[in-house]
C-alpha positions as CSV (number, residue, x, y, z in Angstrom):
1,X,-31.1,22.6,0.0
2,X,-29.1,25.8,-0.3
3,X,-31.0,29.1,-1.5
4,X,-29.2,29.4,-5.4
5,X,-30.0,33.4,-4.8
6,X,-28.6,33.6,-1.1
7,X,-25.2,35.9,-1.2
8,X,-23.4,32.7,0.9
9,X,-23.8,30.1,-1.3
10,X,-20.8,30.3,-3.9
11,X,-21.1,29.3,-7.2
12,X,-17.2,28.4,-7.7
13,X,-17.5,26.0,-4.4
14,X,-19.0,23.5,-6.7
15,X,-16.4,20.1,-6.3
16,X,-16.5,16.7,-7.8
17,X,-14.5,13.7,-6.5
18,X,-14.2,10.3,-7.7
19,X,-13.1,6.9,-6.3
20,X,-13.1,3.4,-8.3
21,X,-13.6,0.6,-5.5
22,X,-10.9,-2.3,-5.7
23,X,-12.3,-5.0,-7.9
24,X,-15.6,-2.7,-7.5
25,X,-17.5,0.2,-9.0
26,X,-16.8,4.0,-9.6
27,X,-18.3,6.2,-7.4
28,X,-18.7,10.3,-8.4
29,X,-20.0,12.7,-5.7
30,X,-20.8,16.8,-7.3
31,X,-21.4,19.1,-4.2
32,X,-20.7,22.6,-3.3
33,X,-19.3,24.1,0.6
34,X,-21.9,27.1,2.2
35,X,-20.6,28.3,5.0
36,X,-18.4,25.7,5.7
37,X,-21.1,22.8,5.5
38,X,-22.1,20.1,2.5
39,X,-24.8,21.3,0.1
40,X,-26.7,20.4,-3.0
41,X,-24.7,16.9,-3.0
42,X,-25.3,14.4,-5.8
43,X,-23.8,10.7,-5.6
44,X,-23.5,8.9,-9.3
45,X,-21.4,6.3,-10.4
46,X,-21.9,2.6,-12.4
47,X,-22.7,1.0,-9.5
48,X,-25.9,-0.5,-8.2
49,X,-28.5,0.1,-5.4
50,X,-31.6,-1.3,-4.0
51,X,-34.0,0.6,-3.0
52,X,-33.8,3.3,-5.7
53,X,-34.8,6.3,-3.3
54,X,-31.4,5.1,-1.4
55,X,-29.5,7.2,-3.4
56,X,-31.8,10.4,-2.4
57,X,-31.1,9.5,1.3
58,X,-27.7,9.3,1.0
59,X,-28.1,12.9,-0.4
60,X,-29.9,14.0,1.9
61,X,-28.1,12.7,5.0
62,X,-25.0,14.4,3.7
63,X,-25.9,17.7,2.9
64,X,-26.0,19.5,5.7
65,X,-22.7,17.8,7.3
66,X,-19.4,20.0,8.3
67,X,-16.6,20.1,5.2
68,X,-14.6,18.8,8.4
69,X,-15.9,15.7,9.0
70,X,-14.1,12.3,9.1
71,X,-14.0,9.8,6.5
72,X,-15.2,7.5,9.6
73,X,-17.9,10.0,10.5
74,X,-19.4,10.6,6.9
75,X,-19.7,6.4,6.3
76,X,-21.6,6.6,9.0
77,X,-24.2,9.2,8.3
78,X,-24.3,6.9,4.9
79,X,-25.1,3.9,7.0
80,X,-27.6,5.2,9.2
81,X,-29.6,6.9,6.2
82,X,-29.8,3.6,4.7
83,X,-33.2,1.7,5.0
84,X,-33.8,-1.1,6.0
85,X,-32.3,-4.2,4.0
86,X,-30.7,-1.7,1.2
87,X,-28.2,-3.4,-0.6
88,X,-25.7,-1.8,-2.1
89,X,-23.5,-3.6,-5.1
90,X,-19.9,-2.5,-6.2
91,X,-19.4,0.5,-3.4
92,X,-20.0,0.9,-0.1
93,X,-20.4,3.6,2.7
94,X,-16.9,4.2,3.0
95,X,-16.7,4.4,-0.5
96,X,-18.8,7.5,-0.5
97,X,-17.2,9.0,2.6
98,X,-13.5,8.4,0.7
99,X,-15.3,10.3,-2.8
100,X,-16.2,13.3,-0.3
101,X,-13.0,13.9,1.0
102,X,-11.5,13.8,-2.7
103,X,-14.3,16.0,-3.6
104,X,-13.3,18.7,-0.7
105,X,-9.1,17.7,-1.2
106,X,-9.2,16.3,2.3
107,X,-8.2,12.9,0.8
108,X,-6.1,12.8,-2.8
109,X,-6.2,10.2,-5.8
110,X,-2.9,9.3,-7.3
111,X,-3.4,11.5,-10.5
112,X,-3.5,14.6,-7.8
113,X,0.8,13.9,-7.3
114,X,3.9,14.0,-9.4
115,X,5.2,10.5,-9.0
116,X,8.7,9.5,-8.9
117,X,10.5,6.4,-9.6
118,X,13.7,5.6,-8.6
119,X,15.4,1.9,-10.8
120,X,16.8,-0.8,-8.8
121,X,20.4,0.4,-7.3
122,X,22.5,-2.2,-5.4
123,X,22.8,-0.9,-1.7
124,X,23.7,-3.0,1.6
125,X,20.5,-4.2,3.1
126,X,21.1,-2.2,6.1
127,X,20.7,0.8,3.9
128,X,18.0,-0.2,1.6
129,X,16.0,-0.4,5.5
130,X,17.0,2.6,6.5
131,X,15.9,4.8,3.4
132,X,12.9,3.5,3.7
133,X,12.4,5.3,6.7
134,X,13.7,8.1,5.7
135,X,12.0,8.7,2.0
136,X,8.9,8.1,3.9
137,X,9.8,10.7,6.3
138,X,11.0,13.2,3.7
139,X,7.8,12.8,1.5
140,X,5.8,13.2,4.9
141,X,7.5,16.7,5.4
142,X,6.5,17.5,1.7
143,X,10.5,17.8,0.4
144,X,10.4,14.8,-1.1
145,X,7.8,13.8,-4.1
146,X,5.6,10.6,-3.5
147,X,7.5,7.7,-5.0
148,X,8.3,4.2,-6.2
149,X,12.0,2.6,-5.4
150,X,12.6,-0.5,-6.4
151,X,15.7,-2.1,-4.2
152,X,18.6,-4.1,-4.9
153,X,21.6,-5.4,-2.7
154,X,24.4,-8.0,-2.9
155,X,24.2,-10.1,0.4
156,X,22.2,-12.6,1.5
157,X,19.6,-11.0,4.1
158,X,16.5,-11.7,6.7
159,X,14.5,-8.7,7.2
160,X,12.2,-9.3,9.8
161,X,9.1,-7.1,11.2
162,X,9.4,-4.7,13.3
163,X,7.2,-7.2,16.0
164,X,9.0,-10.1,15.2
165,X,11.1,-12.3,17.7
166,X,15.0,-12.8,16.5
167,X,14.8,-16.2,18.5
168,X,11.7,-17.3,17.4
169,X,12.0,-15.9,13.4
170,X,16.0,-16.9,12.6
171,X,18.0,-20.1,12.7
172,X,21.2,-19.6,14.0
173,X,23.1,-21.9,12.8
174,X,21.5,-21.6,9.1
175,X,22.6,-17.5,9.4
176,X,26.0,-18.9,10.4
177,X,26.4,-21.8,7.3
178,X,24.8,-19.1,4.5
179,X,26.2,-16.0,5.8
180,X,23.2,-14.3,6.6
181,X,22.7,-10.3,7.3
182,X,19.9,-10.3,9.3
183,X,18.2,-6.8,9.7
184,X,14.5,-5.4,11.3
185,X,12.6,-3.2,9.7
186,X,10.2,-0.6,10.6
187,X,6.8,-2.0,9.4
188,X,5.4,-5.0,10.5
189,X,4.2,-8.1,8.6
190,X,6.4,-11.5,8.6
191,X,10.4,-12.2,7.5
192,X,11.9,-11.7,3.8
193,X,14.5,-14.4,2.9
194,X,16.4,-12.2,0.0
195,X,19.1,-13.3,-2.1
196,X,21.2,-11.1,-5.2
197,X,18.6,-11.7,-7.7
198,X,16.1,-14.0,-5.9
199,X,13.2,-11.5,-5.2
200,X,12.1,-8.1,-6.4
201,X,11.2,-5.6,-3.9
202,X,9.9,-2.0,-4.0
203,X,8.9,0.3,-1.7
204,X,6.0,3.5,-2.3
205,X,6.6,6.7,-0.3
206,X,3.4,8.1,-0.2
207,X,1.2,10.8,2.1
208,X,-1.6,9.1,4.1
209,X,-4.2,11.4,2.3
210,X,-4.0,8.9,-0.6
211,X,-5.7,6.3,1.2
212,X,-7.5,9.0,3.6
213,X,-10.9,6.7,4.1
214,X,-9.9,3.3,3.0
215,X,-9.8,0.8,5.8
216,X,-6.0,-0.5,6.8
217,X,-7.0,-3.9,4.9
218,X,-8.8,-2.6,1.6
219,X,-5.4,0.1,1.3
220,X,-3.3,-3.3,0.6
221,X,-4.9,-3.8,-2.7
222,X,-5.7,-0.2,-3.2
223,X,-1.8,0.4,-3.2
224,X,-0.7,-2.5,-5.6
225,X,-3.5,-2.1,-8.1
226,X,-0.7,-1.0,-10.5
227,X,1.5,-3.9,-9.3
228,X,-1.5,-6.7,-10.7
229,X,-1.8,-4.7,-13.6
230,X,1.4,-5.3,-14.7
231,X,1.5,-9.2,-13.6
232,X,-1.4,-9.6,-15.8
233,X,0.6,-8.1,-18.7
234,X,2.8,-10.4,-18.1
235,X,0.2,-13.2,-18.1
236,X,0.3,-13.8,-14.4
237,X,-3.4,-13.9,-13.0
238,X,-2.3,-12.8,-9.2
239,X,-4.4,-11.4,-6.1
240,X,-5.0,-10.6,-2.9
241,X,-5.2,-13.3,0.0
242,X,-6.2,-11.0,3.1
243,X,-4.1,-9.2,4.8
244,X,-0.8,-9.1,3.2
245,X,-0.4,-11.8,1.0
246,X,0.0,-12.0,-3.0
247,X,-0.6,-15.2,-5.1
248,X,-1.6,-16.9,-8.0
249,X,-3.4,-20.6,-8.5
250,X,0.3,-21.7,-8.2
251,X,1.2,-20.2,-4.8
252,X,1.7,-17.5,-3.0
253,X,4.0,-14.9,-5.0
254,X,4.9,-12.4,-2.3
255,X,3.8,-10.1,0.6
256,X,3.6,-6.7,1.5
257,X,3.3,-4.3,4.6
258,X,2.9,-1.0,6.0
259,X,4.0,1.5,8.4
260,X,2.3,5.1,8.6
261,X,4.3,7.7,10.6
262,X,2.9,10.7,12.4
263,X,4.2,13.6,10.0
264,X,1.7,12.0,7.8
265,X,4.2,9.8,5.1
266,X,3.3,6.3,4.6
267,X,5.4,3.4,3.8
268,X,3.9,0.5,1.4
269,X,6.4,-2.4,1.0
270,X,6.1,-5.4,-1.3
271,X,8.6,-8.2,-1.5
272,X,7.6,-11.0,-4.3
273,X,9.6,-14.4,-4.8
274,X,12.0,-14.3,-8.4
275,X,13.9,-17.5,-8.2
276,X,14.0,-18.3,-4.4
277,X,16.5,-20.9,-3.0
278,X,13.5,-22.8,-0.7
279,X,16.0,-25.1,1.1
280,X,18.6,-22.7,2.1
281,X,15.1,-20.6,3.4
282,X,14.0,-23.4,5.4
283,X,17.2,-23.7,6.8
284,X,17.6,-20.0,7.7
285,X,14.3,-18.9,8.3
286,X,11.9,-20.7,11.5
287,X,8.8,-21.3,10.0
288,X,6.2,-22.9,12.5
289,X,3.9,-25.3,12.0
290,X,1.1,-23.1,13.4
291,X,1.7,-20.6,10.2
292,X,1.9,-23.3,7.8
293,X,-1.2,-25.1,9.1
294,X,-2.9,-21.7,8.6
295,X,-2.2,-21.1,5.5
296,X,-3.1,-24.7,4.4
297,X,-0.2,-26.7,4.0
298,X,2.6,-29.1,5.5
299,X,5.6,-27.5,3.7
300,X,7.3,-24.3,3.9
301,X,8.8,-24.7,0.0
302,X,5.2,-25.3,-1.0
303,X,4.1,-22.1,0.5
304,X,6.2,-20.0,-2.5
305,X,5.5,-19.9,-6.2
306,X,8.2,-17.8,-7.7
307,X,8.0,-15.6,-10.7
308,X,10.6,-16.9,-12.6
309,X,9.1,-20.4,-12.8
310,X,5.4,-18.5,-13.3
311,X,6.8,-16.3,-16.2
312,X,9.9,-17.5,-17.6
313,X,10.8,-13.8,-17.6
314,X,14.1,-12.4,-16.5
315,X,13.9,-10.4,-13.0
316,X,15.1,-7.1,-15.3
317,X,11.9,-7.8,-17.6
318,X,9.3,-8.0,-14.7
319,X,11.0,-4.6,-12.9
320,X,11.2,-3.3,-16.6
321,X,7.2,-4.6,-16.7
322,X,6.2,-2.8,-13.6
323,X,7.9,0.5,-13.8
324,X,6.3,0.8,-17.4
325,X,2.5,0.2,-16.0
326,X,3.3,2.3,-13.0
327,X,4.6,5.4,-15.0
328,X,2.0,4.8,-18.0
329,X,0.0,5.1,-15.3
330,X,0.3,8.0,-13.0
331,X,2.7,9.7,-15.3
332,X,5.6,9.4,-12.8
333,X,9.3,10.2,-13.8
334,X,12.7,9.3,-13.4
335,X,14.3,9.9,-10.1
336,X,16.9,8.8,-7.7
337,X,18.1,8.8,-4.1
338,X,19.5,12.2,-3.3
339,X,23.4,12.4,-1.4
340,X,21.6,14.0,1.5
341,X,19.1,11.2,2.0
342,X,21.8,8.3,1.4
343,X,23.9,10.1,3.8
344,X,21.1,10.2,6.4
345,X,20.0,6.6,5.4
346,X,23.8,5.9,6.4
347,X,23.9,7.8,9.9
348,X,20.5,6.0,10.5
349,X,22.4,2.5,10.4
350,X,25.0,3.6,12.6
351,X,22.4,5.0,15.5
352,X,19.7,2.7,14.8
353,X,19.4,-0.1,12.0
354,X,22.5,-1.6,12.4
355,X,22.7,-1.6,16.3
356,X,21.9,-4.7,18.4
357,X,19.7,-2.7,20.7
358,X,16.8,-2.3,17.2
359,X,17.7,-5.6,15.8
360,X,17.4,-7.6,19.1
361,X,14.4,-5.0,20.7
362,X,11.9,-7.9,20.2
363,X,14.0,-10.6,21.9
């Protein structure tokens, strides 16, 4: 415990963080920095924990730790001062290592940014690919504010992840009959089948400290909270089906995935079924029996619920739905794509989204 009358301990160190666990608990940590190192720490929150004198280790084992140290390395002080057969309910180690780093602004919540938002706008595929690479890069380099776009394009498409195979992903002869653009992204995760007005997709541009601590699986949910929010406005009961997948009772809604670069920007794309054309996807899309078998059933068109059906909305409603709940939220404001980043989202086609040597890399 830090001497209250020694001349290093500083009053005005004293920080507070907070975390609310997915579909879990709040969890609060007070603490102060002496000399560069944890002290006087006290965990709270409305979760629950057996043994009682639990939470006093978990005090203990902190204080005393470097202001440097790891989310990884702080969950597992947590762990090892557990005793033994401690159960905790509604958090978890990592929890508490994620509301340390908030506490000491090593990791941020989304209140700590100025949100943007930028409405549907109707670009070429190529380019709505592209600018995702790019926001993400420009809000990694701090020029750009975290944000929410919400795309929109004219031609039939196939995005496919950045791992996937052309050969073993895309049917030939169905891109040649329908007209298909097909076009790789940078994240990984499996192929979009998009239509004018058959899907909604959005992208978030955010920096990594915002899920700083949360494993690569629990930051899926962590990032669409918002996104279920809003569904359930809307009377949709939706939710995660680990990794990547969204769905309700009815099917599965959508999918989202990820790609983190090093300048620290993140990329959190979600692409969820409106009113999708399942026979023309079957016919364009290769979709093997080994993926449907995994995800229980026989049939491809079986596999997607859309929206439309679900909600009896209008696509504009749903978008309308979700930008509300996400600036009602986080207090986020109207933006849009600057001329400098469409006209770097364009030079990025011509050296590297819309060359064969990007869209065929995977063979």
């Amino acid at each position: 415990m830090t001497d209250l009358q020694s001349p290093r301990y500083d009053p005005a160190s004293r920080r507070h963080g907070e975390y609310k666990v997915p579909g879990g608990k709040l969890v609060v940590v007070d603490l102060d920095v002496a000399d560069g190192r944890l002290a006087n720490v006290s965990l709270s929150g409305d979760f629950f924990l057996e043994p009682d004198e639990a939470l006093l280790d978990i005090n203990q084992a902190l204080t005393g730790l470097p202001d440097t140290a790891t989310a990884g390395e702080l969950a597992a002080v947590v762990k090892a001062s557990l005793p033994p057969g401690a159960a905790l309910f509604g958090f978890s180690a990592d929890a508490v290592a994620v509301t340390v780093r908030r506490a000491l602004a090593k990791a941020t919540s989304w209140t700590d940014h100025d949100w943007h938002v930028i409405p549907p706008t109707v670009l070429p595929t190529e380019i709505n690919v592209a600018l995702d690479e790019v926001l993400t890069e420009e809000v990694g380099a701090g020029r750009r504010n975290p944000t929410l776009r919400f795309w929109d394009w004219q031609e039939p498409s196939v995005v496919i992840g950045s791992f996937q195979s052309v050969r073993n992903e895309v049917d030939p002869d169905g891109v040649e009959k329908h007209g298909i653009t097909v076009v790789r992204r940078i994240s990984g995760g499996g192929a979009m089948f998009m239509e004018a007005g058959n899907c909604i997709t959005y992208s978030l541009y955010l920096p990594q400290t915002l899920v700083d601590g949360i494993s690569f699986a629990d930051s899926y949910p962590f990032l669409d909270s918002w996104v279920m929010a809003a569904l359930e406005k809307l009377g949709i009961n939706a939710f995660y089906v680990p990794l990547n997948d969204i769905a309700t009772a009815q099917g599965k809604i959508g999918g989202a995935a990820q790609k983190r670069l090093a300048n620290g920007g993140m990329l959190h794309h979600v692409t969820m079924s409106y009113d999708i054309d399942a026979d023309k996807m079957v016919e364009v899309l290769r979709i093997g029996k080994e993926k449907l078998s995994d995800k229980g059933t026989r049939s491809a068109k079986k596999r997607v619920d859309p929206l439309r059906r679900q909600t009896g909305l209008a696509r504009t409603a749903i978008i309308q739905a979700m930008t509300e709940v996400f600036t009602d939220r986080y207090g986020a404001s109207p933006s849009q794509v600057s001329e400098a980043e469409l006209e770097a989202a364009r030079e990025r086609v011509g050296s590297k989204f819309g060359t064969a040597e990007w869209l065929h890399r995977v063979p």
